[in-house]
C-alpha positions in Angstrom: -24.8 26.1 -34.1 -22.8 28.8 -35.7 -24.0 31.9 -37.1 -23.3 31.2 -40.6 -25.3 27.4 -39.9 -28.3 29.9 -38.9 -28.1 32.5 -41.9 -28.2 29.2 -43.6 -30.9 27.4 -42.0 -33.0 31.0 -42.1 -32.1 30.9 -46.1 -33.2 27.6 -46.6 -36.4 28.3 -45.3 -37.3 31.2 -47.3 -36.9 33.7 -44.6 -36.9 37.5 -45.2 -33.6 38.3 -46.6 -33.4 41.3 -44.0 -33.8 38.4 -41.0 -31.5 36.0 -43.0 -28.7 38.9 -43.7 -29.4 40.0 -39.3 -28.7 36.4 -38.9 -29.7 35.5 -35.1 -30.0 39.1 -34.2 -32.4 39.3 -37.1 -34.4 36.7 -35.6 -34.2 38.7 -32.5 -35.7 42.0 -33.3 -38.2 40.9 -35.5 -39.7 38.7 -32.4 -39.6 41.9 -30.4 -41.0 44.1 -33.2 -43.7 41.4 -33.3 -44.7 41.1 -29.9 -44.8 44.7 -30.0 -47.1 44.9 -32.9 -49.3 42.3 -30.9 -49.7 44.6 -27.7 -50.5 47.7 -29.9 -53.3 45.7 -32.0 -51.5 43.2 -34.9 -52.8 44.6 -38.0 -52.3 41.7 -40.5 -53.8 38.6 -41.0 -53.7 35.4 -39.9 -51.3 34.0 -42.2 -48.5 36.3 -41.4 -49.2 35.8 -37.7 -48.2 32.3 -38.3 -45.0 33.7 -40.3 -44.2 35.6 -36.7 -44.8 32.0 -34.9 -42.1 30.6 -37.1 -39.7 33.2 -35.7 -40.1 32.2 -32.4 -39.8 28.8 -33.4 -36.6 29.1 -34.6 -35.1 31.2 -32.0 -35.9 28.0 -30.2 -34.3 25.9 -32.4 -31.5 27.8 -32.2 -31.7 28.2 -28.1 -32.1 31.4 -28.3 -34.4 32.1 -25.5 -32.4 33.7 -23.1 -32.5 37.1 -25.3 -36.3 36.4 -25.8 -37.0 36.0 -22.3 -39.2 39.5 -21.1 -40.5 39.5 -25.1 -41.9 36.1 -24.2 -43.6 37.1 -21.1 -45.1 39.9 -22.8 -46.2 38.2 -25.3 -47.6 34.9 -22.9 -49.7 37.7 -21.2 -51.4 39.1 -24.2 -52.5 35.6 -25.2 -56.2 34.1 -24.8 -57.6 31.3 -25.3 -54.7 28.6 -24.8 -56.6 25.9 -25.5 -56.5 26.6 -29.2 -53.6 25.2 -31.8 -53.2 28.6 -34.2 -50.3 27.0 -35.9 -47.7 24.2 -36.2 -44.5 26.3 -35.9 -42.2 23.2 -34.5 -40.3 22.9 -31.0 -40.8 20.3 -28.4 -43.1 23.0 -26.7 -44.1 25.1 -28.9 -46.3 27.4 -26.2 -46.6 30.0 -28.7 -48.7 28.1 -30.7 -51.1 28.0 -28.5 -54.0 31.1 -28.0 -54.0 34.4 -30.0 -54.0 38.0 -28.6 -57.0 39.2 -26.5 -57.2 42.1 -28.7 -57.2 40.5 -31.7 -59.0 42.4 -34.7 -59.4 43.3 -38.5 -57.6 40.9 -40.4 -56.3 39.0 -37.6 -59.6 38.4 -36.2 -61.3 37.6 -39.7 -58.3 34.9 -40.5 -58.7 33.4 -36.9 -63.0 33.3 -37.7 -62.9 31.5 -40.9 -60.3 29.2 -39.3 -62.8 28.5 -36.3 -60.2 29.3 -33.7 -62.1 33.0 -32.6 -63.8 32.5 -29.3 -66.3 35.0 -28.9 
């Protein structure tokens, strides 16, 4: 897949326009600004959690996960509770999906309540 076939996919899927102007390098930072938010304490809710899944779903889908490789493992090690399907992101293994950060609070932690996916 080009770069243009990305900018266009990211459009088409009402991305951010800053991630769909970065194009794959877009999708890049804003998965390592995320995971990154997640170790300090993510402090929005649940839905734009899922919004952040979505990037890392389409790094996938654009085999991307070579760049994403220590942001993954980071991110893999703040997760609990694996058991639990937070969102339907897409991928053939879509691990990410799967838990929600171990310090998971305010906002985040009231979206993943009402959705009964909280263990506590």
């Amino acid at each position: 897949m080009t770069e243009e076939d990305i900018v266009v996919y990211l459009e088409d899927n009402g991305f951010p326009a800053h991630i769909v102007t970065a194009g794959s390098d877009g999708l890049i930072r804003r998965w390592q600004e995320f995971v990154d938010e997640v170790e300090r304490g993510y402090s929005y809710g649940l839905n734009e959690y899922r919004h952040d899944l979505d990037i890392r779903a389409a790094i996938a889908l654009f085999q991307l996960e070579d760049r994403v490789s220590e942001a993954d493992e980071r991110f893999a090690a703040m997760l609990t509770n694996r058991q639990a399907r937070v969102w339907e992101s897409g991928g053939e293994e879509p691990w990410w999906d799967f838990g929600y950060p171990r310090n998971a609070r305010g906002y985040l932690a009231r979206g993943l309540r009402e959705a009964r996916l909280l263990e506590e």
